[in-house]
BAZA-758742 format. One record per residue: x, y, z of N, C-alpha, C in turn. Coordinates in steps of 0.05 Angstrom, whole numbers, plus 32768, in hexadecimal, padded with zeros to 4 digits. Layout:
N
REC, n.east, n.north, n.up, ca.east, ca.north, ca.up, c.east, c.north, c.up
REC, X, Y, Z, X, Y, Z, X, Y, Z
...
***
This chain:
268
REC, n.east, n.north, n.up, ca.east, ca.north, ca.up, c.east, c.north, c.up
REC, 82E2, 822E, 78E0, 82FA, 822D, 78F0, 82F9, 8216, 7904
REC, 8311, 820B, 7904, 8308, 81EE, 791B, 8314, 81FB, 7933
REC, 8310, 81ED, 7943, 8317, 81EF, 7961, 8316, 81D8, 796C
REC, 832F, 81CB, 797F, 8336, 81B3, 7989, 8334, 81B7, 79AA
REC, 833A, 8197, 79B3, 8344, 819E, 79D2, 8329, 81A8, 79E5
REC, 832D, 81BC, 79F2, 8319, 81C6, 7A04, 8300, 81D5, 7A03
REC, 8307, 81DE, 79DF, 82F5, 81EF, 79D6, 82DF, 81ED, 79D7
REC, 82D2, 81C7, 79D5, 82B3, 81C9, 79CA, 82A4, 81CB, 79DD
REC, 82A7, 81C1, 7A00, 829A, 81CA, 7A12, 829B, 81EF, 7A10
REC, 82AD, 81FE, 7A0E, 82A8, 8213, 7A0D, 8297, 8221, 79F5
REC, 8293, 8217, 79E4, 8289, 821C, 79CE, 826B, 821C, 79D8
REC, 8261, 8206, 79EC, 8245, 81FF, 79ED, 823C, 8209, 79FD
REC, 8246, 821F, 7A13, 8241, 8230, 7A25, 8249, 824C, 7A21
REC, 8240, 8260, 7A34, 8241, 8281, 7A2E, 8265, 827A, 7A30
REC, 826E, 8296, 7A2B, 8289, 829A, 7A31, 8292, 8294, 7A50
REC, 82AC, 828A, 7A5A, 82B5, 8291, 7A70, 82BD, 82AB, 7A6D
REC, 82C3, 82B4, 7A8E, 82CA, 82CF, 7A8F, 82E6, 82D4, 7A96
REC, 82F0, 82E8, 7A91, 830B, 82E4, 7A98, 8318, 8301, 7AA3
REC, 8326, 8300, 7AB2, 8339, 8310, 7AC3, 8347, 831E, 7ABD
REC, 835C, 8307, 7AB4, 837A, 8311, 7AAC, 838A, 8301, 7A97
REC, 8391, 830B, 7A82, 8396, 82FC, 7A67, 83AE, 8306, 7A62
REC, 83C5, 82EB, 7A5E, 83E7, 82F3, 7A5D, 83EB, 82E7, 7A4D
REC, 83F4, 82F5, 7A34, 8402, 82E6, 7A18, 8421, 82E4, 7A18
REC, 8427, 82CE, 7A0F, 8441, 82CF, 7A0D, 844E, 82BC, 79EA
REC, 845E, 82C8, 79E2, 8463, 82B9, 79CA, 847F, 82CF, 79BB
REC, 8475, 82D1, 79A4, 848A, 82D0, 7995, 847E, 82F3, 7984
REC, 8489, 82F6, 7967, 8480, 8308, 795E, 845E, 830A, 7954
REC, 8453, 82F5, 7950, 843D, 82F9, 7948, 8432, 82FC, 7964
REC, 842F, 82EE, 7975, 8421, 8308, 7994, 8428, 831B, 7990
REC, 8440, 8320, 7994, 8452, 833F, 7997, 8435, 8357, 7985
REC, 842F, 834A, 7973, 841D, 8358, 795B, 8427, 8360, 7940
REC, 843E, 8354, 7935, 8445, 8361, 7920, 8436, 834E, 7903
REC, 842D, 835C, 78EF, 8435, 837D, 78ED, 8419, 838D, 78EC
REC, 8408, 8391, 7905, 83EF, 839F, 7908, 83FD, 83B2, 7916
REC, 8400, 83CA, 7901, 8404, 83E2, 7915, 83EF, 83F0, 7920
REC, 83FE, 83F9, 793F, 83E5, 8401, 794A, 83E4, 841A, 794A
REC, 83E8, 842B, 7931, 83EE, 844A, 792F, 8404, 845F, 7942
REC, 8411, 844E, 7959, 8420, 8465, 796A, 8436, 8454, 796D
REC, 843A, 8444, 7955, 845D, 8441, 7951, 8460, 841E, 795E
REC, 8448, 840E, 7965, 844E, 83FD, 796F, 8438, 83E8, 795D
REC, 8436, 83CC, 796A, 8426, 83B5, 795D, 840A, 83B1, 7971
REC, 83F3, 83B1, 7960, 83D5, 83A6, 7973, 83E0, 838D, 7974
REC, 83D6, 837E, 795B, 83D7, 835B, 7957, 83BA, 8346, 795C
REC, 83BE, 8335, 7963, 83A9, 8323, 7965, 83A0, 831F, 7985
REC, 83BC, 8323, 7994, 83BA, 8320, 79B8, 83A5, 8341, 79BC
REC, 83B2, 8356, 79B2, 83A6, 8369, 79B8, 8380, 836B, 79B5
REC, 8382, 836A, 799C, 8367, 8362, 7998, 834E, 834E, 79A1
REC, 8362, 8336, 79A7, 8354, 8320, 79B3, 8344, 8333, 79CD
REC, 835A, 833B, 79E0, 835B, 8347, 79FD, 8344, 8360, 79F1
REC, 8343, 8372, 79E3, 832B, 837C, 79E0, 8315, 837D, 79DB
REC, 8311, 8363, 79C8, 82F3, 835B, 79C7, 82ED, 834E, 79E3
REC, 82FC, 833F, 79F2, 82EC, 8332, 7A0C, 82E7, 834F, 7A1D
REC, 82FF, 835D, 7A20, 82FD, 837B, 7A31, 82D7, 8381, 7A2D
REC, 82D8, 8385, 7A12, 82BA, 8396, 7A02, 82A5, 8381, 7A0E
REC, 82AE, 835E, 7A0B, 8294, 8351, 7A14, 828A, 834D, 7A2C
REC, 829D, 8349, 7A3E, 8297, 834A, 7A5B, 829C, 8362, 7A68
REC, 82A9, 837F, 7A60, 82A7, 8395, 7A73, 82C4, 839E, 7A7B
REC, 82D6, 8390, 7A74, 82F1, 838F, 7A86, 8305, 8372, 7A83
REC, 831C, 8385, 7A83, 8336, 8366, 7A82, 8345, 836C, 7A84
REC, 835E, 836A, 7A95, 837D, 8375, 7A9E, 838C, 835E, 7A87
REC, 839C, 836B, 7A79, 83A9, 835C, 7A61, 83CA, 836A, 7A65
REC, 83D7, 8348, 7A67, 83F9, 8351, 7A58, 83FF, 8342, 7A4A
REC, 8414, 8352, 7A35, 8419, 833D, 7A20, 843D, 8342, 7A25
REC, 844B, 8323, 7A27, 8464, 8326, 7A29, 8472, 8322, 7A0E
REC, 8469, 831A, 79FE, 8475, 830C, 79E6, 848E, 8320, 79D4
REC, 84A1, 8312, 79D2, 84B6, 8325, 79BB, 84BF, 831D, 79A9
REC, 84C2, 8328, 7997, 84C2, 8319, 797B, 84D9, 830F, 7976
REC, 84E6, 82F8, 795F, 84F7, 82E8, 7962, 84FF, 82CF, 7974
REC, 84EC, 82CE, 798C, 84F2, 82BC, 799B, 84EB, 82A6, 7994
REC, 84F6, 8296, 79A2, 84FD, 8276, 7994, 84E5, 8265, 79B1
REC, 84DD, 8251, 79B2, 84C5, 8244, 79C3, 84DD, 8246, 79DF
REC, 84F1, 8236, 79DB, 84FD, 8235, 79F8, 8503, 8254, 7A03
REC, 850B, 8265, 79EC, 8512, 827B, 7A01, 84F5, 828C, 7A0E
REC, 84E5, 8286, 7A03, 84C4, 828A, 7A06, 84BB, 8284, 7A27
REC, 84C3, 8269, 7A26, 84C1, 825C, 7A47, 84D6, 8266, 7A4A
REC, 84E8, 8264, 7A4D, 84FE, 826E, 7A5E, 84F3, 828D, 7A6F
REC, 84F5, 82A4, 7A53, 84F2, 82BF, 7A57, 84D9, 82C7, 7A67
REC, 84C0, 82B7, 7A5B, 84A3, 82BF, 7A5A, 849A, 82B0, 7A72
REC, 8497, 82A1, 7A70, 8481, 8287, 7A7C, 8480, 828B, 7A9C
REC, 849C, 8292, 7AA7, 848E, 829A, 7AC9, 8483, 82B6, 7ACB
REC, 8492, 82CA, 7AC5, 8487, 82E2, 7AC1, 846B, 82E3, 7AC4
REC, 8466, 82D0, 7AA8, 8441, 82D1, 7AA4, 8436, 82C6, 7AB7
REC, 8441, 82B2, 7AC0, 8434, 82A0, 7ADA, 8428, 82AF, 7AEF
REC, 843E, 82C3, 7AF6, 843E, 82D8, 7B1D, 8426, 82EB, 7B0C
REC, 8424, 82E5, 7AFE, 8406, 8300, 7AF6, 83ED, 82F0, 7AF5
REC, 83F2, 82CE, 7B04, 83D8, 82C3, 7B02, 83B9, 82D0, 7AF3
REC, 83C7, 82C5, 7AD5, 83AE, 82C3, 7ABF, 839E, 82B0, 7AC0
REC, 8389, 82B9, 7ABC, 836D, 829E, 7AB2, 8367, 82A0, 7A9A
REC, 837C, 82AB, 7A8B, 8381, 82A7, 7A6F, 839D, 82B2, 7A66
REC, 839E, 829F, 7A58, 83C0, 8295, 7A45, 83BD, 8293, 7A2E
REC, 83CC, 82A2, 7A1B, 83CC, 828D, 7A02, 83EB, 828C, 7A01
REC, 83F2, 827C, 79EB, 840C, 8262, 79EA, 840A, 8266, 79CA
REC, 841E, 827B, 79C0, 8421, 8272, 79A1, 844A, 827B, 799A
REC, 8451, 825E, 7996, 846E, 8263, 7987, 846F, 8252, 7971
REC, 8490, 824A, 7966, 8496, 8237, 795B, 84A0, 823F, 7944
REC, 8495, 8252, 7937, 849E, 8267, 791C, 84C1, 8268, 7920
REC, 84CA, 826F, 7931, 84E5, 827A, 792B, 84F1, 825E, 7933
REC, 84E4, 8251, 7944, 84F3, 8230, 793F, 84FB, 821A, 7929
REC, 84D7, 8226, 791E, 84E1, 821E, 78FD, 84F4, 8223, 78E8
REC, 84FE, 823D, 78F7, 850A, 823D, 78DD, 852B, 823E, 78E2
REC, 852E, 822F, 78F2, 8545, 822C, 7906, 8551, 820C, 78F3
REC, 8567, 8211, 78F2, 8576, 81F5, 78E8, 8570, 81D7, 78F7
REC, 8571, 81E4, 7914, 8572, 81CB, 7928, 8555, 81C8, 792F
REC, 8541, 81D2, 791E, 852A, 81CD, 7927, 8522, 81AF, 792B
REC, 8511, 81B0, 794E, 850A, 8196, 794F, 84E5, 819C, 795F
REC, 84DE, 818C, 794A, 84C0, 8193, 794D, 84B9, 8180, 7970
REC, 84C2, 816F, 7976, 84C0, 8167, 7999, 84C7, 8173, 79AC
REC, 84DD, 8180, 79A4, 84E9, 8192, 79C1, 84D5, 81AC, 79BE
REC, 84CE, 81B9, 79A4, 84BE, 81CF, 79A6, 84A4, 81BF, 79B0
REC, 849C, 81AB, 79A7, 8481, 81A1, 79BB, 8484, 819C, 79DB
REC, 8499, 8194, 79E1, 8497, 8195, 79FD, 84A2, 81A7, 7A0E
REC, 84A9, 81C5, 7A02, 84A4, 81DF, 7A10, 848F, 81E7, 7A12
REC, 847E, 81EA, 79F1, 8467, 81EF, 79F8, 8451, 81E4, 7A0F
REC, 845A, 81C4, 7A09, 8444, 81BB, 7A1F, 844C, 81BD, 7A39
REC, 845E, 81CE, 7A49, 8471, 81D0, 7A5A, 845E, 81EF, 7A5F
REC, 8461, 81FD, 7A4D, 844E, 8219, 7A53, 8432, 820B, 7A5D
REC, 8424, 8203, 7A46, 8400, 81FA, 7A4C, 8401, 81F4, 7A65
REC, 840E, 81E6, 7A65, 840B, 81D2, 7A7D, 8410, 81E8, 7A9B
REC, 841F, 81F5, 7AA0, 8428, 8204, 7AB0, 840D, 821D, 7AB1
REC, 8410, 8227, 7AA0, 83EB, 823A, 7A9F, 83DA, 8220, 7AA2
REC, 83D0, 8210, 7A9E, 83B7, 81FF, 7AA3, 83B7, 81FF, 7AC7
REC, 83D5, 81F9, 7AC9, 83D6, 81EA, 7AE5, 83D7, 8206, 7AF6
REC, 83CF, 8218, 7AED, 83CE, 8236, 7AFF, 83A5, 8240, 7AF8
REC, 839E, 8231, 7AF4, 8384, 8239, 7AE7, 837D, 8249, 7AD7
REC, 838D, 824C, 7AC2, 8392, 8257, 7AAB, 837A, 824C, 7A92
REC, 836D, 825A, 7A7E, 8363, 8246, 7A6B, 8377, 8251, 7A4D
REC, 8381, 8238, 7A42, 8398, 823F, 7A34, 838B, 8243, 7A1D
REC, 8396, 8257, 7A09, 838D, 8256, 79EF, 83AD, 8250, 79DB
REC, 839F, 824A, 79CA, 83BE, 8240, 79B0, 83B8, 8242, 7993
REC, 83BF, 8237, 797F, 83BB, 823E, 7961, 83CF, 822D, 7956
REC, 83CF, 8221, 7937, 83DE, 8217, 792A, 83E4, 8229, 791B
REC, 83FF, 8222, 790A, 8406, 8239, 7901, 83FA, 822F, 78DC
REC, 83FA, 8244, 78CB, 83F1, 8247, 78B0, 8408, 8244, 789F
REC, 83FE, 8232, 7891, 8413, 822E, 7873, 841F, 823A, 785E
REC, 842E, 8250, 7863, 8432, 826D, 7850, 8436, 825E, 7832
REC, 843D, 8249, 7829, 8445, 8246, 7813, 843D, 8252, 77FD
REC, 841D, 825F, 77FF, 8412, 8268, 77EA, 8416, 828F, 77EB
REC, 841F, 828C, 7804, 8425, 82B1, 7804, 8441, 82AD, 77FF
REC, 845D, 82A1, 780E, 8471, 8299, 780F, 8478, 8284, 77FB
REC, 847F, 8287, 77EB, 848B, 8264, 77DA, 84A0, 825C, 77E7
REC, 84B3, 826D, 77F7, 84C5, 8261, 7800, 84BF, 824F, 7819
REC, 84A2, 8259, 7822, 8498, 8247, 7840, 84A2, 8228, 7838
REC, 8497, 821C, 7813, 849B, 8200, 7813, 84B3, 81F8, 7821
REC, 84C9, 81FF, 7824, 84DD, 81F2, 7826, 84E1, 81E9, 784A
REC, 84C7, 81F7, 7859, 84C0, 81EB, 7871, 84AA, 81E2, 7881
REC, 8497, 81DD, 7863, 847E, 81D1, 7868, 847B, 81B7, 7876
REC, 8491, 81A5, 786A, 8488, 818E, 7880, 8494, 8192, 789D
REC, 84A7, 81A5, 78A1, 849C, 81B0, 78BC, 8492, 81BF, 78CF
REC, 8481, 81CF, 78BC, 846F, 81DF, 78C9, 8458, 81BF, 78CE
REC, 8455, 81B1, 78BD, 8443, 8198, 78C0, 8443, 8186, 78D8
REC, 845B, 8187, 78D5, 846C, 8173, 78F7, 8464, 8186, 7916
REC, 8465, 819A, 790A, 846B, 81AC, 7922, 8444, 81B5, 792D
REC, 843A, 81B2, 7913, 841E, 81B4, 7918, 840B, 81A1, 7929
REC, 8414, 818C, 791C, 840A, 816C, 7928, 841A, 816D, 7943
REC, 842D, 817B, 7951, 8434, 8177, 7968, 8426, 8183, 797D
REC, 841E, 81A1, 7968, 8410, 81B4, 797E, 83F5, 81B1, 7983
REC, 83E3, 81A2, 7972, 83D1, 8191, 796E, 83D0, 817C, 7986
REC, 83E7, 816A, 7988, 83E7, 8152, 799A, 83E7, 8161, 79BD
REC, 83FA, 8178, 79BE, 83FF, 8187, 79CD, 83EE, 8196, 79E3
REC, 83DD, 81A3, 79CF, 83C5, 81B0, 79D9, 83A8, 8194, 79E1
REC, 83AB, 8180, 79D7, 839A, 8168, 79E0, 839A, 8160, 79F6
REC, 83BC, 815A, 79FE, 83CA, 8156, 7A1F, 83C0, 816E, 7A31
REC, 83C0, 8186, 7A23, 83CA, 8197, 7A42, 83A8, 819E, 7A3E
REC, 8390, 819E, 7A2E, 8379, 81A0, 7A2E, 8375, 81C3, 7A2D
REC, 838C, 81C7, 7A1D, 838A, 81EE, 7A14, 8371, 81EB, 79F8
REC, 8374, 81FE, 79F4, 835C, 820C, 79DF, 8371, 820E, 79C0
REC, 836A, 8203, 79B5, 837C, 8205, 7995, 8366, 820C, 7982
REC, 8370, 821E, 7979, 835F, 8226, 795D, 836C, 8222, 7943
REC, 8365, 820A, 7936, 837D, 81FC, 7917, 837C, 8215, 78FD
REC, 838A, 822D, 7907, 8382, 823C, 78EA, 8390, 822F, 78D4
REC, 83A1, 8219, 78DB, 83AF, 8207, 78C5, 839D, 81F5, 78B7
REC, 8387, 81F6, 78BD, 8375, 81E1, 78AD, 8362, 81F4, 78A1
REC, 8362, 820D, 78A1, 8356, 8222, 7895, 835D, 822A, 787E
REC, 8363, 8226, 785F, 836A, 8232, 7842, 8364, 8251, 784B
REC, 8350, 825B, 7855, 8354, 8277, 7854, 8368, 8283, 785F
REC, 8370, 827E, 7872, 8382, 8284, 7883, 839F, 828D, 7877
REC, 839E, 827F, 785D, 83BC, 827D, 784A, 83B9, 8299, 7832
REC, 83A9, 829F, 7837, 8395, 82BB, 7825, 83B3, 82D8, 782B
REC, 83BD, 82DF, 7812, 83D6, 82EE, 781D, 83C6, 8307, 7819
REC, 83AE, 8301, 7819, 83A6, 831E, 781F, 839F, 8329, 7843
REC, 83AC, 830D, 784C, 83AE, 830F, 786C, 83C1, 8317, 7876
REC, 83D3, 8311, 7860, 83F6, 8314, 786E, 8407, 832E, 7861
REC, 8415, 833A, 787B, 8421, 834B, 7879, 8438, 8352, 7860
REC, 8448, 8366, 785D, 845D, 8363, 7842, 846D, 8353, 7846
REC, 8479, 8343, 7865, 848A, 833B, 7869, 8485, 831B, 7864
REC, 8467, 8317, 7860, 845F, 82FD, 7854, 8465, 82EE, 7874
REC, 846E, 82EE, 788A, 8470, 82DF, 7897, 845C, 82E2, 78BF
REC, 844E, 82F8, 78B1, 843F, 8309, 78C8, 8429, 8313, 78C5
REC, 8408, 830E, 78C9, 83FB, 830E, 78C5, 83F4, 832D, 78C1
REC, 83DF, 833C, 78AE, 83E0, 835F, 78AE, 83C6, 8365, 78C3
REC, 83C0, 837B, 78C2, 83AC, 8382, 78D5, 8396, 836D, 78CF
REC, 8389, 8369, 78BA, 836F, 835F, 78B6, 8373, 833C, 78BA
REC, 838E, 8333, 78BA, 8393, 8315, 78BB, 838C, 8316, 78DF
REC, 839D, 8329, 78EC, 83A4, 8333, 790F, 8384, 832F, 7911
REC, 836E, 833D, 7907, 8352, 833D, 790E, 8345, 8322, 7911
REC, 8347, 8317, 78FB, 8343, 8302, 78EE, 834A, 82E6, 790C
REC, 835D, 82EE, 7903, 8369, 82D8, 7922, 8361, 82DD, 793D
REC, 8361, 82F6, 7947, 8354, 82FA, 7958, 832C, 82F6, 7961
REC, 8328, 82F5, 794C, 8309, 82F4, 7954, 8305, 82D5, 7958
REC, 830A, 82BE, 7948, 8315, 82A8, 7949, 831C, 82A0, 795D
REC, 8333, 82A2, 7968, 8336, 82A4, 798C, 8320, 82AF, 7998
REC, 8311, 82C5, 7991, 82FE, 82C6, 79A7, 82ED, 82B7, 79A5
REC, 82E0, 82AE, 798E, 82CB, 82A7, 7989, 82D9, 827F, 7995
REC, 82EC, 8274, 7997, 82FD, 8262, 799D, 82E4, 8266, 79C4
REC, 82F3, 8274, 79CF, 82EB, 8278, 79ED, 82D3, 8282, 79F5
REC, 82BE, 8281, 79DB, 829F, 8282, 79DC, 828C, 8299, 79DD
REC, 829C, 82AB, 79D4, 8293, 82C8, 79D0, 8289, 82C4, 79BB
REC, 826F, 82D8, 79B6, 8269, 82D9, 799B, 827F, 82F0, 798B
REC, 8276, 82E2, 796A, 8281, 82F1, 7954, 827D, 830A, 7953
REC, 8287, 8324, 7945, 8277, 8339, 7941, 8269, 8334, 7929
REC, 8269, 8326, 791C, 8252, 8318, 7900, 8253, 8305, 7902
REC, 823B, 82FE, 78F6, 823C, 82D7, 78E8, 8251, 82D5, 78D2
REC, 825C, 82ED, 78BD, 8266, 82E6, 78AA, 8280, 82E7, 78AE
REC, 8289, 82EB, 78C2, 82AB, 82F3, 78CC, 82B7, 82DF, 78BF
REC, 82B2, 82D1, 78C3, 82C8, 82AF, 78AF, 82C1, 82B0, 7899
REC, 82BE, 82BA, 7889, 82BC, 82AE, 786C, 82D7, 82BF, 785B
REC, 82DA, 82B1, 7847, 82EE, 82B7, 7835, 82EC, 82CD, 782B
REC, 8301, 82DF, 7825, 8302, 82F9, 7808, 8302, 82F3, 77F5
REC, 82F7, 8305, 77E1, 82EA, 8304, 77D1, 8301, 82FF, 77B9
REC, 82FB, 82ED, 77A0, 831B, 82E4, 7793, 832C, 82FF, 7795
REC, 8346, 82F0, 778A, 8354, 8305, 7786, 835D, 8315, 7770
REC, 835F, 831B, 775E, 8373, 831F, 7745, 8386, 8311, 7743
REC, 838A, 8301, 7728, 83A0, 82FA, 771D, 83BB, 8306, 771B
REC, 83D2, 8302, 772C, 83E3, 830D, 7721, 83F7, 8302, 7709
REC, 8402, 8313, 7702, 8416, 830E, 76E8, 8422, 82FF, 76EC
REC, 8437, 82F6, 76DD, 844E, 82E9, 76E6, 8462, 82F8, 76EE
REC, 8468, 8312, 76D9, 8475, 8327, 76E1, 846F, 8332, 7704
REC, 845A, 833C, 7708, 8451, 8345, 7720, 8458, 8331, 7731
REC, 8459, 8310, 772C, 845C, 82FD, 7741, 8479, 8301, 7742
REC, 848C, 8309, 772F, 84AA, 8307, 7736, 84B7, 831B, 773E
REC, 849F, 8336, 7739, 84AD, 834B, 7747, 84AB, 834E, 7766
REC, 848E, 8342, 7767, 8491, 8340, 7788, 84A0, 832F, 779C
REC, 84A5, 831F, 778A, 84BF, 8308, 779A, 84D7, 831A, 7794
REC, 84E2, 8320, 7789, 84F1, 8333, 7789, 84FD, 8348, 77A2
REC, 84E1, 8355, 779B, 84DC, 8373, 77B4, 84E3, 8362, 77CF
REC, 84CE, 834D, 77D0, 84CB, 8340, 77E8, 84E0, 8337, 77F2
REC, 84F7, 832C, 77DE, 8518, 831F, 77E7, 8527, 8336, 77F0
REC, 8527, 834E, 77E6, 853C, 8361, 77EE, 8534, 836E, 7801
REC, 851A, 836C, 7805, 850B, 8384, 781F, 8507, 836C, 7836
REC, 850C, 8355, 7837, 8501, 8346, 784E, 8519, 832F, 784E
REC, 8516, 831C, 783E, 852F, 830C, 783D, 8547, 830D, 7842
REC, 8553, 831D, 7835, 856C, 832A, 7835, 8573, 8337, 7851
REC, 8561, 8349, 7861, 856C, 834A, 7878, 8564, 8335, 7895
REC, 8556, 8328, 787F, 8550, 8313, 789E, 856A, 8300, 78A4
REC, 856E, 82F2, 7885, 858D, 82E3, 7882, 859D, 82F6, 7890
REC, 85A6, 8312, 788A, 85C0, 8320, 789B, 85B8, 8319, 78B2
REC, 85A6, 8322, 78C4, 85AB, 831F, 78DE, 85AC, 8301, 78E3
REC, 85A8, 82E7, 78D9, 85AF, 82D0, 78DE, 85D4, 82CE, 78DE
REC, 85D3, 82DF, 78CA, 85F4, 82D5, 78C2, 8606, 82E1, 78DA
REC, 85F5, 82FE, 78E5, 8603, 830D, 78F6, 85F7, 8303, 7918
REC, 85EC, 82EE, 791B, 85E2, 82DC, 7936, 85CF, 82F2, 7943
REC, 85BA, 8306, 7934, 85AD, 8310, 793C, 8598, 8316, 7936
REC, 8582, 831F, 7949, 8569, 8315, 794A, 854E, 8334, 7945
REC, 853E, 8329, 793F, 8531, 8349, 7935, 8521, 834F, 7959
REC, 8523, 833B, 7971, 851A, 8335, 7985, 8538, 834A, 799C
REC, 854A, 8350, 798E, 8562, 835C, 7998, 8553, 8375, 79A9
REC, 8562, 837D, 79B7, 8559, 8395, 79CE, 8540, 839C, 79C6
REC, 8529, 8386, 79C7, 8504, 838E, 79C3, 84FF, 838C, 79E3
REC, 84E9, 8394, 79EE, 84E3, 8388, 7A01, 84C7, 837F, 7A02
REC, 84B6, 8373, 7A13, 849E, 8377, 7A18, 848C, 838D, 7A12
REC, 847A, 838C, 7A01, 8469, 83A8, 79FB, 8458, 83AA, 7A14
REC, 844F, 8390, 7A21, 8436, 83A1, 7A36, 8442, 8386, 7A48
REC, 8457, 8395, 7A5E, 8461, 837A, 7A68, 844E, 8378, 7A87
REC, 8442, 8388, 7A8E, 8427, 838C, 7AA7, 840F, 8387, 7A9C
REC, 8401, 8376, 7AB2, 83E9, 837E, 7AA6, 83DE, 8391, 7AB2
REC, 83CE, 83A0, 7A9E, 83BE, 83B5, 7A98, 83A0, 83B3, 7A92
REC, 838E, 83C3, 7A9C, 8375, 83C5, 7A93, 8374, 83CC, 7A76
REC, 8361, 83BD, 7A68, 835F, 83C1, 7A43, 8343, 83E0, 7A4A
***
C-alpha cells in the first residue's frame, strides 16, 4: 500500500495521539454498505476511530458525512461544523458523486478539496485522504469514466502534496479492485473492503497492523460463466441502475432528508 505527502515521517515514528477525529465526506464515510446490525452503516471512518480508540485508550469521534453529496456541498454543509469541534484529526474523502455529474470538473473539485485540507491543517488538524479505486473490473460500466476518475486522482494526489495531508493511493493497489470487496451495489465498498480500508488508514497514521498479513490478496476466485456474467449485469441494472437513473431524472438524491449519523463528538 503506498502512502504519499506526510505519511513517511509518520511512518518512522510511534503513532501520534489524537483527541478528536471529524470525518466529513460523502457516502462512503457515511459507511455504506457495512451494516452495523441496528439498522444503520459502521464503514471505514467508524472503524478507523476504533482501532486508534483500542490503541491509545480513548477518542471523541464525529462523523458528518451524507451520502450523495457532491465536494462543494461537502464544504459548504460540513467543513465549519467540523472545524468548532477543533479536531487533531480529519479525514477529507469526496468526488464520487462529482464524477458522475455531467458538468464534472476535476479543478474546481480540487480546489474545494484543498480549501477543506487546508482549513483542518491550518486548525492543527492532521489530515487524512485516499484516492479513489477503478471499479471497471467489478463495474464495466465504471469504463465510461475512467479517464476521469484518472484526472480526478492525479488532482487529489497534487492536492494532498500542497496542503501536506496524509493520502493513502488505494488507486495504485490491483487488490483494491477485488469485487470481492465491493458491495451488490458495485459502487460501495462491503464490510470486509470497509475493514480493509480502514486498517490502511490506520496503519497510514503509524499504528501497528493487527497482522503482518492484513494486505495481501484473496485467494483466486472462480471463473464465472458467461451466462452468470450476464445474469448479474442484469440483476445488477434493475436492482441498482434503474433506480439510481429515476432519481436523476426526478432531481433527487439518495442524500434527501438523511442527516448526520454521529453529528457530536462522542466518546468511541
Amino acid at each position: 500500500m503506498r502512502y504519499d505527502s506526510g505519511v513517511s515521517d509518520t511512518l518512522d515514528k510511534a503513532a501520534l495521539r489524537f483527541e478528536r477525529y471529524v470525518a466529513v465526506g460523502d457516502s462512503s464515510t457515511e459507511g455504506l454498505d457495512d451494516p452495523d446490525g441496528n439498522g444503520g452503516y459502521r464503514g471505514w471512518a467508524n472503524r478507523l476511530a476504533e482501532q486508534i480508540a483500542c490503541a491509545q485508550g480513548s477518542l471523541l469521534y464525529a462523523n458528518l458525512a451524507i451520502r450523495g453529496r457532491c465536494t462543494r456541498q461537502i464544504r459548504e454543509e460540513q467543513l465549519d461544523r467540523a472545524l468548532a469541534m477543533r479536531p487533531d484529526l480529519a479525514s477529507v474523502f469526496c468526488g464520487t458523486n462529482d464524477l458522475l455529474r455531467r458538468e464534472f470538473d476535476a479543478d474546481a473539485v480540487g480546489r474545494d478539496v484543498e480549501f477543506m485540507q487546508r482549513s483542518f491543517a491550518e486548525a492543527g488538524a492532521t489530515v487524512l485522504t485516499f484516492t479513489m479505486v477503478d471499479l471497471a473490473s467489478v463495474m464495466p460500466l465504471a469504463r465510461c469514466v475512467a479517464p476521469r476518475l484518472r484526472e480526478l486522482n492525479t488532482t487529489l494526489r497534487a492536492v494532498a502534496a500542497e496542503t501536506g495531508a496524509i493520502l493513502v493511493d488505494f488507486a495504485d493497489e490491483p487488490m483494491c479492485s477485488d469485487r470481492r470487496f465491493w458491495s451488490d451495489d458495485r459502487l460501495h465498498a462491503n464490510a470486509a473492503g470497509h475493514e480493509r480500508m480502514a486498517i490502511a488508514l490506520t496503519v497510514a497514521l503509524g499504528f501497528a497492523p493487527p497482522s503482518d498479513d492484513w494486505n495481501e490478496p484473496l485467494p483466486p476466485e472462480p471463473r464465472r460463466t458467461v451466462g452468470r456474467r450476464l445474469a448479474d449485469e442484469l440483476r445488477w441494472g434493475g436492482k441498482h441502475l434503474v433506480p439510481w437513473v429515476g432519481r436523476r431524472l426526478r432531481g433527487r438524491s439518495s442524500g434527501d432528508d438523511v442527516k448526520s449519523k454521529r453529528p457530536e463528538l462522542r466518546a468511541i
